[in-house]
C-alpha positions as CSV (number, residue, x, y, z in Angstrom):
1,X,125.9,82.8,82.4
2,X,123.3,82.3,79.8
3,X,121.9,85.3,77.8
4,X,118.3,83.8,78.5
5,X,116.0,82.4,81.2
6,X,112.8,80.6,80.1
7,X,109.8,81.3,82.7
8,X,107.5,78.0,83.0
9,X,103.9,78.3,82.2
10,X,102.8,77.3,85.4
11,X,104.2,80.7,86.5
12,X,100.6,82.0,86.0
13,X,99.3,78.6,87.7
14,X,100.8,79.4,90.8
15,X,98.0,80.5,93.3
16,X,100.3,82.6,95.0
17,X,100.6,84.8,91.7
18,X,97.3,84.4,90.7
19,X,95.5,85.2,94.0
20,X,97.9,87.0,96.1
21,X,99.8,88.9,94.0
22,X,99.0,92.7,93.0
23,X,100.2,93.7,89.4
24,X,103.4,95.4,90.5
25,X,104.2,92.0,92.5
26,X,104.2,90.1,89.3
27,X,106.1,92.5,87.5
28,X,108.4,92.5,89.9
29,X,108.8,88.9,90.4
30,X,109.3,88.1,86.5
31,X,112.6,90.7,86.8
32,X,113.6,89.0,89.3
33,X,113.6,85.3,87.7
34,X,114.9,87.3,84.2
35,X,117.0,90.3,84.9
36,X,120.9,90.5,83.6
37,X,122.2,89.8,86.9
38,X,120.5,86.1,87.4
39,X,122.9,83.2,87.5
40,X,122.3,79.4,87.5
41,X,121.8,78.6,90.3
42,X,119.1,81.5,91.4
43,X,121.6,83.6,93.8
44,X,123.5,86.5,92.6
45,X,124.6,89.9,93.5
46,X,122.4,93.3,92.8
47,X,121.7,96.4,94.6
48,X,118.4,98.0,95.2
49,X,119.2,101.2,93.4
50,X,120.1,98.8,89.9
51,X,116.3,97.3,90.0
52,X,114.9,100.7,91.0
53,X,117.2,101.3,87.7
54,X,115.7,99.0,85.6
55,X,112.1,98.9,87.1
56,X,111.6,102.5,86.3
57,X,110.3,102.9,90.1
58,X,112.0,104.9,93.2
59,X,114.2,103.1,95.6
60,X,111.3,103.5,98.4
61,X,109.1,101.3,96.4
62,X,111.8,98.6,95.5
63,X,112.5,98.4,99.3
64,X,108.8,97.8,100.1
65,X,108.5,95.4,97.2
66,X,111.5,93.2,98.3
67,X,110.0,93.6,102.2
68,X,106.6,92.2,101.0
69,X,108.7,89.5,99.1
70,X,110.2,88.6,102.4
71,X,108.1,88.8,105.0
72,X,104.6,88.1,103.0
73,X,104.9,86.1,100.2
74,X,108.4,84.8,101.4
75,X,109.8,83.9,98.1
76,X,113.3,85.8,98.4
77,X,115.7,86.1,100.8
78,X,118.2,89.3,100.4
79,X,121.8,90.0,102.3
80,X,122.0,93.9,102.4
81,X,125.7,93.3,103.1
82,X,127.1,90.8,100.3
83,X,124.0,92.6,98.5
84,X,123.1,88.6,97.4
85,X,119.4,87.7,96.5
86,X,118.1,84.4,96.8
87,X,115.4,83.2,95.1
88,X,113.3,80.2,96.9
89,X,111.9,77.5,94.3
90,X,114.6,78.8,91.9
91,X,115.9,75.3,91.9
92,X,112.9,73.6,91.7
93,X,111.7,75.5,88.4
94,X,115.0,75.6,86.9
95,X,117.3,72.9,87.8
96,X,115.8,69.5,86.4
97,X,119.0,68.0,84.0
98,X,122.7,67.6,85.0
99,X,125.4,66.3,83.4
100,X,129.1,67.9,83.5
101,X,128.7,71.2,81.9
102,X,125.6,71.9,84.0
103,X,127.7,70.9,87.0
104,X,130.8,72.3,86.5
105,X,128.6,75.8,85.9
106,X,127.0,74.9,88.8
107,X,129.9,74.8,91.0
108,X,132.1,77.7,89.8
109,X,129.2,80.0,90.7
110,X,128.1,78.5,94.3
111,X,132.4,79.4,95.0
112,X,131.4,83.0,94.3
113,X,128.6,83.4,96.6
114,X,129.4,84.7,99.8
115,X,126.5,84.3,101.8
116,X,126.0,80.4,102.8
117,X,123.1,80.3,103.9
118,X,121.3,81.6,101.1
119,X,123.0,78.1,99.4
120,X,120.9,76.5,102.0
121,X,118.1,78.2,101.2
122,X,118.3,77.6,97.7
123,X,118.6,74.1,98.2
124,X,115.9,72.9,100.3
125,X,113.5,73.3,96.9
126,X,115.7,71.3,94.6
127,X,114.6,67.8,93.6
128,X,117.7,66.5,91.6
129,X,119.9,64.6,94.3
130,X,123.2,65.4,92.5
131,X,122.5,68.5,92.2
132,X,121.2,69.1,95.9
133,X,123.7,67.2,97.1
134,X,126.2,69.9,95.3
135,X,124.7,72.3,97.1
136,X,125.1,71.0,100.8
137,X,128.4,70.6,100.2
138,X,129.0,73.9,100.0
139,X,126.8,74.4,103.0
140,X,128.9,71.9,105.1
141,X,132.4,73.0,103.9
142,X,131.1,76.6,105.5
143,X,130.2,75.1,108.6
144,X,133.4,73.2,109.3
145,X,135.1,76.2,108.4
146,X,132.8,78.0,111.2
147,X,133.5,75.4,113.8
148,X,137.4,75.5,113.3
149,X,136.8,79.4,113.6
150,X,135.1,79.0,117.2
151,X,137.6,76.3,118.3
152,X,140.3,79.0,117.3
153,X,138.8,81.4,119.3
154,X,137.9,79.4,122.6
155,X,141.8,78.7,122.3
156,X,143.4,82.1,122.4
157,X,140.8,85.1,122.4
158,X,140.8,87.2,119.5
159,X,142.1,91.3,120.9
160,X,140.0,93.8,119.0
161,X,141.5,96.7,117.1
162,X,140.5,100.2,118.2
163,X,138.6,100.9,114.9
164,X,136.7,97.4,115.7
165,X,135.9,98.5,119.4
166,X,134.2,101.5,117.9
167,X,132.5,99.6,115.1
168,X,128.8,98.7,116.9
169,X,128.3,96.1,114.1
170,X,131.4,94.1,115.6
171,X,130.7,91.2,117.3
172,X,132.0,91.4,120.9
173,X,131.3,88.5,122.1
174,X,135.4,87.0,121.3
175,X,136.7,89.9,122.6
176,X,138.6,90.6,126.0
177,X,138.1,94.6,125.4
178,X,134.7,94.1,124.3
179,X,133.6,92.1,126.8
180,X,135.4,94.8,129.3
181,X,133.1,97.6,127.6
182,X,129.9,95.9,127.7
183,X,130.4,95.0,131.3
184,X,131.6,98.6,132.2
185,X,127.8,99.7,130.4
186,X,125.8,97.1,132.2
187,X,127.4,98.5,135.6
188,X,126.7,101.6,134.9
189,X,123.3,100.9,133.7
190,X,122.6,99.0,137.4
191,X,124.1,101.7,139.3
192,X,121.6,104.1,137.8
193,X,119.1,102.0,138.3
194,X,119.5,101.8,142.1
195,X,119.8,105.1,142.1
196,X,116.1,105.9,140.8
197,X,114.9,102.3,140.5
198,X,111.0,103.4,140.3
199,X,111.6,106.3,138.0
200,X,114.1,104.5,135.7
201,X,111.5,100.9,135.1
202,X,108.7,103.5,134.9
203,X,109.9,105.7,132.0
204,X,111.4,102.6,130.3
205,X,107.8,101.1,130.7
206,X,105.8,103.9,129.3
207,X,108.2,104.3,126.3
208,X,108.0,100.9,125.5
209,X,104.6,100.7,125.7
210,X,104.6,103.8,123.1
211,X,106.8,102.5,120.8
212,X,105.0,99.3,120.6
213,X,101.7,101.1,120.1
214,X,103.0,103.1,117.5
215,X,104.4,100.1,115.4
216,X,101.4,98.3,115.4
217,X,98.9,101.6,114.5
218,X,101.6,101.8,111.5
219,X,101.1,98.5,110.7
220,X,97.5,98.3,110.9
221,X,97.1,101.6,108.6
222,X,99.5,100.3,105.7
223,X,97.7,97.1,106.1
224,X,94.5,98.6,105.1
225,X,96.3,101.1,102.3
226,X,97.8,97.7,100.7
227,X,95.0,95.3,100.9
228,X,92.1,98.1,99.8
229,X,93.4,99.2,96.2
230,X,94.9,102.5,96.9
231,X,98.7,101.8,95.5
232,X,100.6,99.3,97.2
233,X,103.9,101.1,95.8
234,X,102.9,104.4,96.8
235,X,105.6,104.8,99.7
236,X,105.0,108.8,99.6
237,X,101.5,109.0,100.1
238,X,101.6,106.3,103.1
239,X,104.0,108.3,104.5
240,X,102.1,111.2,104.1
241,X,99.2,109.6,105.7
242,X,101.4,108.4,108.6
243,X,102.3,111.6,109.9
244,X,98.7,112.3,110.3
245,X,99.5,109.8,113.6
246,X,101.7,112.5,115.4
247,X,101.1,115.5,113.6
248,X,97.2,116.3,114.4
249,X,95.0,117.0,117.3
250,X,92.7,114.0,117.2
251,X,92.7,112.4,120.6
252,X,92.5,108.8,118.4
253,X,94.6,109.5,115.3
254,X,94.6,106.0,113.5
255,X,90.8,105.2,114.3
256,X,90.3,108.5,113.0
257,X,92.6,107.7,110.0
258,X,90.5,104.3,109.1
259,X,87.6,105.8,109.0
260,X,88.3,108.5,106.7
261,X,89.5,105.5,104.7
262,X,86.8,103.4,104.9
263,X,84.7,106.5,103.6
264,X,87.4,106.7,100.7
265,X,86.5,102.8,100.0
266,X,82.6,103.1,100.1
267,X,83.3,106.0,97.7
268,X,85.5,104.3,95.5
269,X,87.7,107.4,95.8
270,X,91.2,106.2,96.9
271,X,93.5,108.8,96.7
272,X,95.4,110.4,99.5
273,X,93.9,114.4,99.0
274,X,90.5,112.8,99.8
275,X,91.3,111.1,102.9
276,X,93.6,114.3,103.7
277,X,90.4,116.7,102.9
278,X,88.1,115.0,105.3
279,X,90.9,114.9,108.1
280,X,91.0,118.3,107.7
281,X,87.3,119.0,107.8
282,X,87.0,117.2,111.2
283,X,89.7,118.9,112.2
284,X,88.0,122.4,111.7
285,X,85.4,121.1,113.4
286,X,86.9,120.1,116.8
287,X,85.6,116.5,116.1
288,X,88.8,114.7,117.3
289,X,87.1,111.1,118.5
290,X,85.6,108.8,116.1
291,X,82.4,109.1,118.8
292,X,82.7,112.6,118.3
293,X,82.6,112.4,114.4
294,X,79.6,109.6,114.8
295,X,77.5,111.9,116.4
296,X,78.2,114.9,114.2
297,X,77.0,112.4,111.6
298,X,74.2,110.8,113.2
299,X,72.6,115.0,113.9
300,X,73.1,116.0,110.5
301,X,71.0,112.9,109.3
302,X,68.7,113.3,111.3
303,X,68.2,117.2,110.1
304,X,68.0,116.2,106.7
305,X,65.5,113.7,107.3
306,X,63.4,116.1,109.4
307,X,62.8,118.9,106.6
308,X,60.4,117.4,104.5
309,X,59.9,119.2,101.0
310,X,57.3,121.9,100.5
311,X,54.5,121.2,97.9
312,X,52.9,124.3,95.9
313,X,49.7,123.7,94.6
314,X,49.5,124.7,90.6
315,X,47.0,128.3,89.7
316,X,45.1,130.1,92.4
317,X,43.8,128.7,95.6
318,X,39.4,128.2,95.2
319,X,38.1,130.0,98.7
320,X,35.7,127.6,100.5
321,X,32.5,127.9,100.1
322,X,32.9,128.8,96.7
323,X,29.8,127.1,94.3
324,X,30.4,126.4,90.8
325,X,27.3,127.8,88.5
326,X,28.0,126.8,85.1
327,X,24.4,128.6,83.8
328,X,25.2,131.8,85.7
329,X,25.4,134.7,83.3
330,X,23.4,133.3,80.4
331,X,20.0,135.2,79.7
332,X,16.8,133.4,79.4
Protein backbone atom coordinates (compact mmCIF):
# COMPACT_ATOMS: atom_id res chain seq x y z
CA UNK A 1 0.00 0.00 0.00
CA UNK A 2 1.30 3.32 -0.93
CA UNK A 3 2.11 5.99 1.81
CA UNK A 4 0.21 8.55 -0.43
CA UNK A 5 -3.06 9.20 -2.44
CA UNK A 6 -3.15 12.20 -4.85
CA UNK A 7 -6.74 13.79 -4.95
CA UNK A 8 -7.52 15.17 -8.70
CA UNK A 9 -8.33 18.72 -9.09
CA UNK A 10 -11.55 18.06 -10.57
CA UNK A 11 -12.49 16.98 -6.99
CA UNK A 12 -13.75 20.57 -6.50
CA UNK A 13 -15.25 20.41 -10.18
CA UNK A 14 -17.55 17.78 -9.28
CA UNK A 15 -21.10 19.36 -9.02
CA UNK A 16 -21.97 16.95 -6.51
CA UNK A 17 -19.27 18.48 -4.15
CA UNK A 18 -19.69 21.84 -5.12
CA UNK A 19 -23.47 22.03 -5.01
CA UNK A 20 -24.63 19.33 -2.82
CA UNK A 21 -22.27 18.85 -0.45
CA UNK A 22 -22.29 20.59 3.12
CA UNK A 23 -18.70 21.33 4.58
CA UNK A 24 -18.63 18.34 6.91
CA UNK A 25 -19.53 16.21 3.61
CA UNK A 26 -16.36 17.23 1.97
CA UNK A 27 -14.36 16.73 4.81
CA UNK A 28 -15.53 13.67 5.15
CA UNK A 29 -15.22 12.53 1.77
CA UNK A 30 -11.39 13.66 1.35
CA UNK A 31 -10.75 11.04 4.56
CA UNK A 32 -12.24 8.84 2.95
CA UNK A 33 -10.30 8.93 -0.57
CA UNK A 34 -6.88 9.68 1.85
CA UNK A 35 -7.08 7.97 5.18
CA UNK A 36 -4.36 5.14 6.33
CA UNK A 37 -6.62 2.43 5.70
CA UNK A 38 -7.17 3.06 1.73
CA UNK A 39 -5.81 0.43 -0.61
CA UNK A 40 -5.54 0.38 -4.40
CA UNK A 41 -8.13 -0.56 -5.53
CA UNK A 42 -10.71 1.81 -3.39
CA UNK A 43 -12.06 -1.15 -0.92
CA UNK A 44 -10.65 -1.83 2.43
CA UNK A 45 -11.55 -2.66 5.94
CA UNK A 46 -12.38 0.22 8.80
CA UNK A 47 -14.77 0.55 11.51
CA UNK A 48 -16.86 3.43 12.40
CA UNK A 49 -15.43 4.02 15.74
CA UNK A 50 -11.58 4.45 13.86
CA UNK A 51 -13.08 7.49 11.57
CA UNK A 52 -15.01 8.85 14.49
CA UNK A 53 -11.15 8.39 15.81
CA UNK A 54 -9.57 10.22 13.40
CA UNK A 55 -12.40 12.71 12.45
CA UNK A 56 -12.46 14.16 15.88
CA UNK A 57 -16.45 13.63 15.74
CA UNK A 58 -18.84 11.07 17.86
CA UNK A 59 -19.78 7.82 16.39
CA UNK A 60 -23.61 9.22 15.94
CA UNK A 61 -22.42 11.68 13.44
CA UNK A 62 -20.03 9.17 11.49
CA UNK A 63 -23.06 6.88 11.18
CA UNK A 64 -25.25 9.71 9.78
CA UNK A 65 -22.42 10.85 7.57
CA UNK A 66 -21.86 7.33 5.98
CA UNK A 67 -26.05 7.01 5.75
CA UNK A 68 -26.10 10.30 3.82
CA UNK A 69 -23.13 8.88 1.69
CA UNK A 70 -25.37 5.92 0.91
CA UNK A 71 -28.64 6.70 0.57
CA UNK A 72 -28.21 10.53 -0.81
CA UNK A 73 -25.21 11.19 -2.46
CA UNK A 74 -24.68 7.31 -3.10
CA UNK A 75 -20.97 7.45 -3.47
CA UNK A 76 -20.03 4.50 -0.86
CA UNK A 77 -21.22 1.40 -0.18
CA UNK A 78 -20.28 -0.07 3.49
CA UNK A 79 -20.63 -4.02 4.78
CA UNK A 80 -21.22 -3.58 8.68
CA UNK A 81 -20.14 -7.29 8.86
CA UNK A 82 -16.71 -7.66 6.87
CA UNK A 83 -16.67 -3.87 8.04
CA UNK A 84 -15.41 -3.21 4.08
CA UNK A 85 -16.12 0.29 2.42
CA UNK A 86 -16.35 0.74 -1.06
CA UNK A 87 -15.79 3.74 -2.72
CA UNK A 88 -17.82 4.23 -6.15
CA UNK A 89 -15.68 6.21 -9.01
CA UNK A 90 -12.65 5.09 -6.96
CA UNK A 91 -11.58 3.38 -10.10
CA UNK A 92 -12.40 5.80 -12.37
CA UNK A 93 -10.18 8.69 -10.61
CA UNK A 94 -7.47 6.45 -9.71
CA UNK A 95 -6.95 3.56 -11.87
CA UNK A 96 -5.79 4.92 -15.39
CA UNK A 97 -2.09 2.90 -16.01
CA UNK A 98 -1.36 -0.90 -15.69
CA UNK A 99 1.46 -2.74 -16.22
CA UNK A 100 2.66 -5.74 -13.91
CA UNK A 101 3.40 -4.19 -10.73
CA UNK A 102 0.12 -2.25 -10.85
CA UNK A 103 -1.56 -5.60 -11.50
CA UNK A 104 0.05 -7.87 -9.50
CA UNK A 105 -0.90 -5.12 -6.51
CA UNK A 106 -4.00 -5.09 -7.90
CA UNK A 107 -4.79 -8.66 -7.57
CA UNK A 108 -3.19 -9.57 -4.12
CA UNK A 109 -5.60 -7.02 -2.57
CA UNK A 110 -9.00 -7.94 -4.53
CA UNK A 111 -7.97 -11.82 -2.73
CA UNK A 112 -8.32 -10.09 0.60
CA UNK A 113 -11.64 -8.58 0.23
CA UNK A 114 -14.36 -10.48 1.49
CA UNK A 115 -17.25 -8.90 0.32
CA UNK A 116 -17.81 -9.56 -3.67
CA UNK A 117 -20.00 -7.51 -4.41
CA UNK A 118 -18.40 -4.43 -3.34
CA UNK A 119 -15.67 -5.77 -6.27
CA UNK A 120 -18.63 -5.29 -8.54
CA UNK A 121 -19.41 -2.21 -7.43
CA UNK A 122 -16.10 -0.95 -7.76
CA UNK A 123 -15.85 -2.04 -11.12
CA UNK A 124 -18.75 -0.74 -12.95
CA UNK A 125 -16.65 2.90 -12.92
CA UNK A 126 -13.40 1.69 -14.21
CA UNK A 127 -12.47 2.55 -17.85
CA UNK A 128 -9.22 0.47 -18.30
CA UNK A 129 -10.34 -2.99 -19.81
CA UNK A 130 -7.55 -4.96 -18.23
CA UNK A 131 -8.00 -3.66 -15.30
CA UNK A 132 -11.98 -4.06 -15.22
CA UNK A 133 -11.65 -7.16 -16.67
CA UNK A 134 -9.38 -8.12 -13.41
CA UNK A 135 -12.02 -7.15 -11.42
CA UNK A 136 -14.97 -9.39 -12.92
CA UNK A 137 -13.00 -12.10 -12.58
CA UNK A 138 -13.07 -12.02 -9.18
CA UNK A 139 -16.71 -11.31 -9.36
CA UNK A 140 -17.39 -14.54 -11.46
CA UNK A 141 -15.01 -16.87 -9.54
CA UNK A 142 -17.55 -15.84 -6.47
CA UNK A 143 -20.46 -16.66 -8.25
CA UNK A 144 -19.43 -20.17 -9.50
CA UNK A 145 -18.37 -20.75 -6.11
CA UNK A 146 -22.13 -19.63 -5.11
CA UNK A 147 -23.70 -21.85 -7.58
CA UNK A 148 -21.70 -25.07 -6.68
CA UNK A 149 -22.71 -24.02 -2.99
CA UNK A 150 -26.63 -24.19 -3.98
CA UNK A 151 -26.14 -27.30 -6.15
CA UNK A 152 -24.52 -28.75 -2.87
CA UNK A 153 -27.38 -27.94 -0.96
CA UNK A 154 -30.31 -28.95 -3.29
CA UNK A 155 -28.34 -32.40 -3.21
CA UNK A 156 -28.25 -33.23 0.45
CA UNK A 157 -29.79 -30.44 2.87
CA UNK A 158 -27.59 -28.86 5.12
CA UNK A 159 -28.94 -29.91 9.24
CA UNK A 160 -28.46 -26.81 11.37
CA UNK A 161 -26.59 -26.86 14.64
CA UNK A 162 -28.52 -25.88 17.82
CA UNK A 163 -26.42 -22.64 18.26
CA UNK A 164 -27.40 -21.83 14.38
CA UNK A 165 -31.23 -22.58 15.00
CA UNK A 166 -31.07 -19.91 17.69
CA UNK A 167 -29.03 -17.52 15.65
CA UNK A 168 -32.04 -15.22 13.85
CA UNK A 169 -29.37 -13.99 11.45
CA UNK A 170 -29.10 -17.69 10.00
CA UNK A 171 -30.48 -18.30 6.99
CA UNK A 172 -33.11 -21.00 7.23
CA UNK A 173 -34.05 -21.44 4.14
CA UNK A 174 -31.37 -24.93 3.65
CA UNK A 175 -32.48 -26.16 6.67
CA UNK A 176 -34.78 -29.16 7.49
CA UNK A 177 -35.11 -27.87 11.34
CA UNK A 178 -35.46 -24.51 10.15
CA UNK A 179 -37.88 -24.94 7.87
CA UNK A 180 -39.69 -27.18 10.73
CA UNK A 181 -39.63 -23.90 13.03
CA UNK A 182 -40.81 -21.45 10.73
CA UNK A 183 -43.71 -23.62 9.72
CA UNK A 184 -44.53 -24.43 13.42
CA UNK A 185 -44.69 -20.17 13.72
CA UNK A 186 -46.74 -19.60 10.64
CA UNK A 187 -49.27 -22.31 12.15
CA UNK A 188 -49.48 -20.84 15.06
CA UNK A 189 -49.72 -17.45 13.76
CA UNK A 190 -53.01 -18.78 11.49
CA UNK A 191 -54.51 -20.51 14.37
CA UNK A 192 -54.52 -17.24 16.21
CA UNK A 193 -55.77 -15.58 13.62
CA UNK A 194 -58.89 -17.68 13.23
CA UNK A 195 -59.28 -17.39 16.58
CA UNK A 196 -59.80 -13.43 16.59
CA UNK A 197 -59.54 -12.81 12.91
CA UNK A 198 -61.15 -9.11 13.11
CA UNK A 199 -59.30 -8.14 16.23
CA UNK A 200 -55.92 -9.67 15.19
CA UNK A 201 -55.87 -7.69 11.12
CA UNK A 202 -57.31 -4.62 13.08
CA UNK A 203 -54.56 -4.06 15.62
CA UNK A 204 -51.88 -5.15 13.09
CA UNK A 205 -53.56 -2.44 10.85
CA UNK A 206 -53.59 0.45 13.22
CA UNK A 207 -49.98 -0.30 14.32
CA UNK A 208 -48.83 -0.38 10.96
CA UNK A 209 -50.38 2.60 10.05
CA UNK A 210 -48.55 4.22 13.18
CA UNK A 211 -45.37 3.07 12.54
CA UNK A 212 -45.46 4.17 9.07
CA UNK A 213 -46.61 7.66 10.21
CA UNK A 214 -44.06 8.04 12.56
CA UNK A 215 -41.19 7.16 10.13
CA UNK A 216 -42.18 9.55 7.65
CA UNK A 217 -42.88 12.65 10.40
CA UNK A 218 -39.13 11.67 11.42
CA UNK A 219 -38.08 11.95 8.15
CA UNK A 220 -39.77 15.00 7.12
CA UNK A 221 -38.41 16.87 10.41
CA UNK A 222 -34.57 15.86 9.87
CA UNK A 223 -35.17 16.69 6.32
CA UNK A 224 -35.88 20.25 7.17
CA UNK A 225 -33.05 20.32 10.17
CA UNK A 226 -30.48 19.14 7.28
CA UNK A 227 -31.40 21.09 4.31
CA UNK A 228 -32.10 24.62 6.47
CA UNK A 229 -28.51 25.19 8.08
CA UNK A 230 -29.01 24.12 11.54
CA UNK A 231 -26.07 21.31 11.79
CA UNK A 232 -26.34 18.46 9.65
CA UNK A 233 -23.97 16.47 12.24
CA UNK A 234 -25.77 17.44 15.16
CA UNK A 235 -27.34 13.83 15.93
CA UNK A 236 -28.11 15.10 19.67
CA UNK A 237 -30.09 18.01 19.12
CA UNK A 238 -32.26 16.15 16.27
CA UNK A 239 -32.84 13.66 18.69
CA UNK A 240 -33.76 16.08 21.14
CA UNK A 241 -36.08 17.62 18.89
CA UNK A 242 -37.65 14.21 17.96
CA UNK A 243 -38.90 13.31 21.19
CA UNK A 244 -40.87 16.50 21.11
CA UNK A 245 -43.11 13.85 18.65
CA UNK A 246 -44.18 11.62 21.62
CA UNK A 247 -43.31 13.46 24.49
CA UNK A 248 -45.76 16.65 24.40
CA UNK A 249 -49.41 17.45 24.43
CA UNK A 250 -49.85 19.01 20.98
CA UNK A 251 -52.59 17.18 19.22
CA UNK A 252 -50.19 17.81 15.79
CA UNK A 253 -46.58 17.44 17.11
CA UNK A 254 -44.50 17.64 13.82
CA UNK A 255 -46.65 20.48 12.24
CA UNK A 256 -46.19 22.08 15.35
CA UNK A 257 -42.44 21.26 15.32
CA UNK A 258 -42.07 22.90 11.60
CA UNK A 259 -43.42 25.74 12.43
CA UNK A 260 -41.41 26.60 15.39
CA UNK A 261 -38.74 25.96 12.81
CA UNK A 262 -39.71 27.83 10.24
CA UNK A 263 -39.91 30.85 12.86
CA UNK A 264 -36.14 29.79 13.79
CA UNK A 265 -35.39 30.25 9.89
CA UNK A 266 -37.15 33.64 9.29
CA UNK A 267 -35.12 34.61 12.44
CA UNK A 268 -31.95 33.40 11.40
CA UNK A 269 -31.78 31.73 14.86
CA UNK A 270 -31.07 28.07 14.38
CA UNK A 271 -30.34 26.54 17.43
CA UNK A 272 -32.33 23.87 19.19
CA UNK A 273 -33.06 26.11 22.81
CA UNK A 274 -34.96 28.49 20.49
CA UNK A 275 -37.14 26.08 18.82
CA UNK A 276 -37.37 24.27 22.35
CA UNK A 277 -38.37 27.83 24.04
CA UNK A 278 -41.27 28.44 21.75
CA UNK A 279 -42.53 24.72 22.06
CA UNK A 280 -42.67 25.38 25.42
CA UNK A 281 -44.48 28.76 25.27
CA UNK A 282 -47.30 27.19 23.30
CA UNK A 283 -47.40 24.67 25.45
CA UNK A 284 -48.17 26.93 28.54
CA UNK A 285 -50.55 28.26 26.65
CA UNK A 286 -52.78 25.28 25.76
CA UNK A 287 -52.25 26.16 22.01
CA UNK A 288 -51.64 22.55 20.82
CA UNK A 289 -52.86 22.87 16.90
CA UNK A 290 -51.03 24.87 14.43
CA UNK A 291 -54.85 26.57 13.86
CA UNK A 292 -54.79 27.11 17.40
CA UNK A 293 -51.31 28.87 17.42
CA UNK A 294 -52.48 30.85 14.04
CA UNK A 295 -55.13 32.41 15.70
CA UNK A 296 -53.34 33.28 18.94
CA UNK A 297 -51.13 35.07 16.44
CA UNK A 298 -53.55 36.57 14.18
CA UNK A 299 -55.52 38.36 17.87
CA UNK A 300 -52.40 39.56 19.12
CA UNK A 301 -51.70 41.41 15.82
CA UNK A 302 -54.55 42.67 15.54
CA UNK A 303 -54.26 44.26 19.36
CA UNK A 304 -51.16 45.78 18.52
CA UNK A 305 -52.38 47.31 15.44
CA UNK A 306 -55.49 48.62 17.23
CA UNK A 307 -53.63 50.88 20.06
CA UNK A 308 -52.53 53.61 18.17
CA UNK A 309 -49.89 55.89 20.03
CA UNK A 310 -51.02 58.90 22.13
CA UNK A 311 -49.73 62.37 21.07
CA UNK A 312 -49.09 65.14 23.84
CA UNK A 313 -49.21 68.50 22.69
CA UNK A 314 -45.86 70.64 23.87
CA UNK A 315 -46.60 73.86 26.90
CA UNK A 316 -50.14 74.55 28.08
CA UNK A 317 -53.27 74.10 26.18
CA UNK A 318 -54.71 78.04 24.84
CA UNK A 319 -58.67 77.94 26.08
CA UNK A 320 -60.89 78.88 23.12
CA UNK A 321 -61.96 81.96 22.71
CA UNK A 322 -58.86 83.21 23.92
CA UNK A 323 -57.78 86.70 21.70
CA UNK A 324 -54.31 87.62 21.36
CA UNK A 325 -53.80 91.63 22.25
CA UNK A 326 -50.30 92.36 21.62
CA UNK A 327 -50.89 96.38 22.68
CA UNK A 328 -52.69 95.34 25.83
CA UNK A 329 -50.99 96.77 28.90
CA UNK A 330 -49.01 99.58 27.22
CA UNK A 331 -50.08 103.19 28.39
CA UNK A 332 -50.86 105.85 26.00
Amino acid sequence: MAKFRMVRVDFWKNPIVSEEMTPEDKYFYLYLLTNPNTTQIGIYQITKKQMAFDLGYSIESVHALMERFTMHHKLIRYNPETRELAIKNWGKDNLHKGGKPVMDCIYSELKEVEDPSLIRYVAEAIQKGEIRSLFESFCGQEESDLEKDMETHDEKPYIASEAELFDESFPYRYTTRGQKEKENKKEKQQQQQAMHPKEENHSYIEKTLESNQKIEDVKEIVEFWDSNGFGFTNVNAKQQLLSWLDDSSFLQPKKVILKAMNIACATNKRRLNYIVGILKNWENESLLTVDEIEDHENQKAELKSKKSPETYSSGRAVPGGFELDLTAGEEE
